[in-house]
N, CA, C and O atoms as a printed pandas DataFrame, in Angstrom:
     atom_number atom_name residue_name chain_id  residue_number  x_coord  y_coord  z_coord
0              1         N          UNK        A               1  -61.866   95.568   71.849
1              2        CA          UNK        A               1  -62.006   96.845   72.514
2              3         C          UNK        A               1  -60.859   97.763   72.074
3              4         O          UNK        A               1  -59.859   97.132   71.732
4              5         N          UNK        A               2  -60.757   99.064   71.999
5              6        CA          UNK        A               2  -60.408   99.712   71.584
6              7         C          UNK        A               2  -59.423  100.606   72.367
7              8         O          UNK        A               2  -60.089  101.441   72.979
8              9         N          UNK        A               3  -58.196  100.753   72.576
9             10        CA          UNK        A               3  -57.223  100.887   73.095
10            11         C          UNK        A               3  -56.416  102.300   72.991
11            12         O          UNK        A               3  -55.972  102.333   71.844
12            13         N          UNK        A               4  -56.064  103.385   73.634
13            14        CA          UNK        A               4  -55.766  104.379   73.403
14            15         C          UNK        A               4  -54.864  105.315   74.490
15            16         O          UNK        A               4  -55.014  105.640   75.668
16            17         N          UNK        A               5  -53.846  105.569   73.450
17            18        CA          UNK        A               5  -52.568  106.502   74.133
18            19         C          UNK        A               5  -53.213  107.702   74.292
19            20         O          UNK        A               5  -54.281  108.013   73.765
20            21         N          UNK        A               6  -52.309  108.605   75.286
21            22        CA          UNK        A               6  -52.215  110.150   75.104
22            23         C          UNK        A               6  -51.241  110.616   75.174
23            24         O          UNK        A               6  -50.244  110.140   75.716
24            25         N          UNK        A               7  -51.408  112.254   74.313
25            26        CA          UNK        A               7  -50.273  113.280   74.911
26            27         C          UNK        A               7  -50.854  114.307   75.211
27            28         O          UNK        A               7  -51.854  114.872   74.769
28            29         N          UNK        A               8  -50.076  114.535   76.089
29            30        CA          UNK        A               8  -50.653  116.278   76.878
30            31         C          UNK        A               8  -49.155  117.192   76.880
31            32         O          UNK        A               8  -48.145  117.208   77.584
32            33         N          UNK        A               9  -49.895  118.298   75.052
33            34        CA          UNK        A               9  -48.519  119.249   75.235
34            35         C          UNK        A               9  -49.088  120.624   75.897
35            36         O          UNK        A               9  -50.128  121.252   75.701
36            37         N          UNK        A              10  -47.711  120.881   76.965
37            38        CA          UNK        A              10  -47.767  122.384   77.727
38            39         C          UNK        A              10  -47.452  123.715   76.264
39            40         O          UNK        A              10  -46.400  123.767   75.627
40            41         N          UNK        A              11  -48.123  124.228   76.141
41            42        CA          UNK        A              11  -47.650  125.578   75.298
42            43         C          UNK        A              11  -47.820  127.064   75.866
43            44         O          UNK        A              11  -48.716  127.653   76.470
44            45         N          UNK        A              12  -46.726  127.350   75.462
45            46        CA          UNK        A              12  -46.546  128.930   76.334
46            47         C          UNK        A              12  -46.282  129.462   74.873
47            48         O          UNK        A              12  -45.726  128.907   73.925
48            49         N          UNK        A              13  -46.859  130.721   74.989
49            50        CA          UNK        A              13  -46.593  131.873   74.006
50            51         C          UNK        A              13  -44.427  131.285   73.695
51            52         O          UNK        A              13  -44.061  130.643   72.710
52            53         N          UNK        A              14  -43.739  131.632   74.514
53            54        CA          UNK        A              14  -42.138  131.220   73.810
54            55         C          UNK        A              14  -41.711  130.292   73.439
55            56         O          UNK        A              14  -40.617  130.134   72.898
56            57         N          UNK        A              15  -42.503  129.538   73.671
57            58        CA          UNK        A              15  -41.954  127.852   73.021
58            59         C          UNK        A              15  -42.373  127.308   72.007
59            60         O          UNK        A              15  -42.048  126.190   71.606
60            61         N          UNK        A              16  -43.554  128.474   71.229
61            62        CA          UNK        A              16  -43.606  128.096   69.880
62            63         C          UNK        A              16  -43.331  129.152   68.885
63            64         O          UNK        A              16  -44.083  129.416   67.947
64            65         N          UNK        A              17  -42.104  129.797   69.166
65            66        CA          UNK        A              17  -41.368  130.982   68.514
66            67         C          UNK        A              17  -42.199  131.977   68.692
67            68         O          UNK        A              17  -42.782  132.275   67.649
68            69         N          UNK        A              18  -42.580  132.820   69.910
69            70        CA          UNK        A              18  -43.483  134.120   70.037
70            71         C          UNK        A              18  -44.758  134.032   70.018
71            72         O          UNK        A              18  -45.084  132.871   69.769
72            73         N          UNK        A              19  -45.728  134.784   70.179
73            74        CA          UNK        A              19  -46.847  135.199   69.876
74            75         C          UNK        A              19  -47.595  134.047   69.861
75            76         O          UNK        A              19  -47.497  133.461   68.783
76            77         N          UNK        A              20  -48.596  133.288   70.993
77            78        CA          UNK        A              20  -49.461  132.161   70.205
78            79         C          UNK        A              20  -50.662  132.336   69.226
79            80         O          UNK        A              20  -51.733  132.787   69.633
80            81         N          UNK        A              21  -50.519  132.073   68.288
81            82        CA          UNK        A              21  -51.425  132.400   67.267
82            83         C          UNK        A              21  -52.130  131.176   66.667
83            84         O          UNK        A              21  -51.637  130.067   66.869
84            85         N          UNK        A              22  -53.328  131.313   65.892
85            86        CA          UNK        A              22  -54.204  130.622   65.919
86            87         C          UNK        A              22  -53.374  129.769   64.733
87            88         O          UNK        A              22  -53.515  128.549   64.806
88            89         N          UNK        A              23  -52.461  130.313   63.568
89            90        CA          UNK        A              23  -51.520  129.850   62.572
90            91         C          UNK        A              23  -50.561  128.784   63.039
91            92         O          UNK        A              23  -50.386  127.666   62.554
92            93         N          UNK        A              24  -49.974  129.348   64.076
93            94        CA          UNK        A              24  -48.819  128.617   65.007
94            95         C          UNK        A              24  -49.859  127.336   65.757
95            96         O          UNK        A              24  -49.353  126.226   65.918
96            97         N          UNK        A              25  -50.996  127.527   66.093
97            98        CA          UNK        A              25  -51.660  126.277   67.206
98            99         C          UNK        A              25  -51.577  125.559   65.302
99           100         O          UNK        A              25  -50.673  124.854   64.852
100          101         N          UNK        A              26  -52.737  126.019   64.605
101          102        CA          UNK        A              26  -52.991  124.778   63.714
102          103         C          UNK        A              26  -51.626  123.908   62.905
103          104         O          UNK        A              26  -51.676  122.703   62.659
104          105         N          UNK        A              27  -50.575  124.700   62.609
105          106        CA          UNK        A              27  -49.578  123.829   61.778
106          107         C          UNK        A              27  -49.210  122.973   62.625
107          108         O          UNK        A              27  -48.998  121.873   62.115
108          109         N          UNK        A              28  -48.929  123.078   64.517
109          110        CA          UNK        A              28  -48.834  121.811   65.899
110          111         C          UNK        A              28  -49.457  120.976   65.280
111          112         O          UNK        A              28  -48.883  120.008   64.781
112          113         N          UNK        A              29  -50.982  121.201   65.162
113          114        CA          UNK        A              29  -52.427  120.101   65.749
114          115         C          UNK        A              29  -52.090  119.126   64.055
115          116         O          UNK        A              29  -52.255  117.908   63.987
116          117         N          UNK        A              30  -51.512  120.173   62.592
117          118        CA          UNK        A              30  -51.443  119.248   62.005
118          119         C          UNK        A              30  -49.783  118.245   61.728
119          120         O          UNK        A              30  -49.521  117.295   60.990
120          121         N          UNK        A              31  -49.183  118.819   62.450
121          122        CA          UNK        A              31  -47.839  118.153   62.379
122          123         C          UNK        A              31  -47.944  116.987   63.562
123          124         O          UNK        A              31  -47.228  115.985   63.555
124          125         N          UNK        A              32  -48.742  117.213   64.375
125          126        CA          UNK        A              32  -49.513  116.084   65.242
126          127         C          UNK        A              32  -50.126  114.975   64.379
127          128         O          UNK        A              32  -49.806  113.822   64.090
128          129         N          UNK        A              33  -50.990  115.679   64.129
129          130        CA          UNK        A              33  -52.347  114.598   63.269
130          131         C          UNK        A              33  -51.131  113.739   62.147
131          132         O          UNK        A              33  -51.284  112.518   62.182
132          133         N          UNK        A              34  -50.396  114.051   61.535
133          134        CA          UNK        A              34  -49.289  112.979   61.121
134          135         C          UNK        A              34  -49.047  111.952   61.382
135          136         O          UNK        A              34  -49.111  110.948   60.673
136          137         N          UNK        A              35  -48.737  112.061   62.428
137          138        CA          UNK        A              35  -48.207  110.963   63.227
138          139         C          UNK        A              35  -49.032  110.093   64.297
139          140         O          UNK        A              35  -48.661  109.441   65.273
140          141         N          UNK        A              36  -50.721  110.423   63.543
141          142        CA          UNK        A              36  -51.668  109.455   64.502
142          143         C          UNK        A              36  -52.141  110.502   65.499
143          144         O          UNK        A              36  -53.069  110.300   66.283
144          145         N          UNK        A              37  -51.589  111.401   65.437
145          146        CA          UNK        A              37  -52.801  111.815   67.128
146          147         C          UNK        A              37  -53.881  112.602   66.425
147          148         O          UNK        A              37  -53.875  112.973   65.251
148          149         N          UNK        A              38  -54.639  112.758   67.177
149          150        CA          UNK        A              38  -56.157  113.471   67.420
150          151         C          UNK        A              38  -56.310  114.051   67.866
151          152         O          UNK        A              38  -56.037  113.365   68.852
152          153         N          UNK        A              39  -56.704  115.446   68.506
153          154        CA          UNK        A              39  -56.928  116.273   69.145
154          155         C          UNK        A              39  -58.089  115.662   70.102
155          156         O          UNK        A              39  -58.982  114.952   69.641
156          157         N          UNK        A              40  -58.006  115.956   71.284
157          158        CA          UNK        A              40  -59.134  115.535   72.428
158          159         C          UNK        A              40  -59.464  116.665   73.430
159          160         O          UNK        A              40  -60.618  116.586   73.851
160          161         N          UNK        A              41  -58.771  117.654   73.897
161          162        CA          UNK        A              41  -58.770  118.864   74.113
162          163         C          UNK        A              41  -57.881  119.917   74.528
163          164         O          UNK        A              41  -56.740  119.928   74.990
164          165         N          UNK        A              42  -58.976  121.056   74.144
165          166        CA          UNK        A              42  -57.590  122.151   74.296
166          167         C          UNK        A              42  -58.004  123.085   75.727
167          168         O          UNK        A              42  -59.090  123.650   75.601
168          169         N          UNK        A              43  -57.085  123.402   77.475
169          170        CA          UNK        A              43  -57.526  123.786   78.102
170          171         C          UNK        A              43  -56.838  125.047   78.356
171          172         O          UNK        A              43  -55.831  125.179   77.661
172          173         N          UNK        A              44  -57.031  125.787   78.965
173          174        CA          UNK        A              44  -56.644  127.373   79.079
174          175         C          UNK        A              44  -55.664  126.928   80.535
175          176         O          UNK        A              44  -55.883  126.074   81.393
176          177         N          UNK        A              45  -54.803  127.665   80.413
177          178        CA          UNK        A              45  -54.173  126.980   82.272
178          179         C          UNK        A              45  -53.043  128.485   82.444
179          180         O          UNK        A              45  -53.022  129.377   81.595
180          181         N          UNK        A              46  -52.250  128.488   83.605
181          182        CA          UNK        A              46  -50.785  129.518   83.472
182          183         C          UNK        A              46  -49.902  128.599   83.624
183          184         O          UNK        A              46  -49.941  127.585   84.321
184          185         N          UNK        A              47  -49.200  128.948   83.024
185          186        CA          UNK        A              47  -48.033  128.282   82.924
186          187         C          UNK        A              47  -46.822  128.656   83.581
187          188         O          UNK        A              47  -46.310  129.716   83.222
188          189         N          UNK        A              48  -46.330  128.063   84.374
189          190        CA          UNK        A              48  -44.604  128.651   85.063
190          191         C          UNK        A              48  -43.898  128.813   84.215
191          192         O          UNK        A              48  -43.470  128.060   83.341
192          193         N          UNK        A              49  -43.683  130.211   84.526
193          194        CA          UNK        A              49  -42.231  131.040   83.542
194          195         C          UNK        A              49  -41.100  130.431   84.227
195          196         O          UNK        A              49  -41.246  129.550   85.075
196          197         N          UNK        A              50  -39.875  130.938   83.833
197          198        CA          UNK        A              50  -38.792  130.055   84.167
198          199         C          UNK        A              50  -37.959  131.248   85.306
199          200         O          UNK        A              50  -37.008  130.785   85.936
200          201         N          UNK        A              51  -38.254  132.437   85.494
201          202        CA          UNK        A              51  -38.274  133.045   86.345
202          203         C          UNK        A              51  -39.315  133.776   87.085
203          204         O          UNK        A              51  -40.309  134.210   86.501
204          205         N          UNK        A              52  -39.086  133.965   88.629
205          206        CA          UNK        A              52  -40.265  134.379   89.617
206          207         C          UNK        A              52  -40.547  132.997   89.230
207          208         O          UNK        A              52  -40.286  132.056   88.480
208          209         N          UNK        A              53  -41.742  133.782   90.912
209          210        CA          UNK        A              53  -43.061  132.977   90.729
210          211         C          UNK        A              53  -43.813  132.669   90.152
211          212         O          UNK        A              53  -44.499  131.662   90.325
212          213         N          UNK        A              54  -43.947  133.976   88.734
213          214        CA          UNK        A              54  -45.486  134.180   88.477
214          215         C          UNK        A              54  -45.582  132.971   87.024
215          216         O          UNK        A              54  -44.835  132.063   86.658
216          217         N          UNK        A              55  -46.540  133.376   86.636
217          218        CA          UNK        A              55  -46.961  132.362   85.231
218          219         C          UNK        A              55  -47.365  132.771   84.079
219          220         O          UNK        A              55  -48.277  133.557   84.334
220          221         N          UNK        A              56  -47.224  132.705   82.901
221          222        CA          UNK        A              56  -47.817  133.363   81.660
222          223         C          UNK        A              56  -49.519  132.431   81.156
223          224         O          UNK        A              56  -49.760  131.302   81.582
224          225         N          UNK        A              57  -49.826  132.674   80.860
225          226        CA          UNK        A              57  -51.196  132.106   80.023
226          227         C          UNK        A              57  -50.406  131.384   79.135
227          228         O          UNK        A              57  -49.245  131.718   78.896
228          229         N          UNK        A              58  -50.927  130.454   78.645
229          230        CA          UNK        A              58  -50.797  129.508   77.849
230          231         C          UNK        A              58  -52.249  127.975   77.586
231          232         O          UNK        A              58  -53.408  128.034   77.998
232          233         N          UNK        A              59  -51.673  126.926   76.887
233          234        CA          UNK        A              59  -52.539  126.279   76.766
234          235         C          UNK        A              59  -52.103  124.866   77.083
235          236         O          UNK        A              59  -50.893  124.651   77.016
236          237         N          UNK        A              60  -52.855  123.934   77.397
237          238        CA          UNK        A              60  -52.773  122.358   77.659
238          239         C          UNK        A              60  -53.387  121.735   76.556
239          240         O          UNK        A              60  -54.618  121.709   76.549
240          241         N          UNK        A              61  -52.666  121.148   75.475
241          242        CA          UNK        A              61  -53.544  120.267   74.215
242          243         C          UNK        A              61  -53.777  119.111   74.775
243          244         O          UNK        A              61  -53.663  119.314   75.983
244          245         N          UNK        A              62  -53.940  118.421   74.661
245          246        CA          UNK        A              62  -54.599  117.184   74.834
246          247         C          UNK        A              62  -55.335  116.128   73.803
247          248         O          UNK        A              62  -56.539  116.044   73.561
248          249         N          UNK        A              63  -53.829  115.048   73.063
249          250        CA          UNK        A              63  -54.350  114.809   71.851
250          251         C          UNK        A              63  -54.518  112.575   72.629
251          252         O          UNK        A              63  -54.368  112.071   73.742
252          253         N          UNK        A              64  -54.903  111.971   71.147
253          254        CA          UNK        A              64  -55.154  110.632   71.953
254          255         C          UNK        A              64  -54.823  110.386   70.068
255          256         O          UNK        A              64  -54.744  111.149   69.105
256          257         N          UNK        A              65  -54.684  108.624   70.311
257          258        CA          UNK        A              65  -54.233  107.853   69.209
258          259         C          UNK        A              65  -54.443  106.672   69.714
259          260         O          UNK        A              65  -54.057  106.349   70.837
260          261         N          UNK        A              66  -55.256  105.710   68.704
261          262        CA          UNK        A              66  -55.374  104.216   69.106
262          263         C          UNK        A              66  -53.914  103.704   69.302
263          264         O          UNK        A              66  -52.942  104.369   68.945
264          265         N          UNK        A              67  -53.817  102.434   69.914
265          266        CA          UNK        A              67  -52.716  101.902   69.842
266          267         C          UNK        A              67  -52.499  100.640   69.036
267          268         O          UNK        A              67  -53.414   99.954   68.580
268          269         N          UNK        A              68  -51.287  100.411   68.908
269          270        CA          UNK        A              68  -50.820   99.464   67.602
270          271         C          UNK        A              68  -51.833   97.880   68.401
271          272         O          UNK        A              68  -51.845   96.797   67.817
């Protein structure tokens, strides 16, 4: 049977140097895919800014990799 990790990365427009762009998601998903992961999904969410309350848009990836 077939056995499988995850990661779930938070991304906000500033934590991947400005602007999220479709350039900036794919070089992630392939500097990911390197190292075994897979993409499993990508969800729309807000994200807590680091001041206030409020939240910016951002995204939830959601990648998976068999295990050793």
């Amino acid at each position: 049977m077939a056995r499988y990790e995850y990661r779930v990365l938070q991304l906000r427009e500033s934590m991947i140097g400005g602007k999220l762009s479709a350039d900036k998601l794919e070089k992630l998903l392939n500097d990911e895919a390197q190292q075994g992961w897979q993409l499993k999904a990508i969800t729309s969410t807000e994200v807590k800014g680091r001041i206030g309350p409020g939240g910016v848009d951002g995204l939830l990836v959601t990648l998976e990799r068999p295990t050793a």
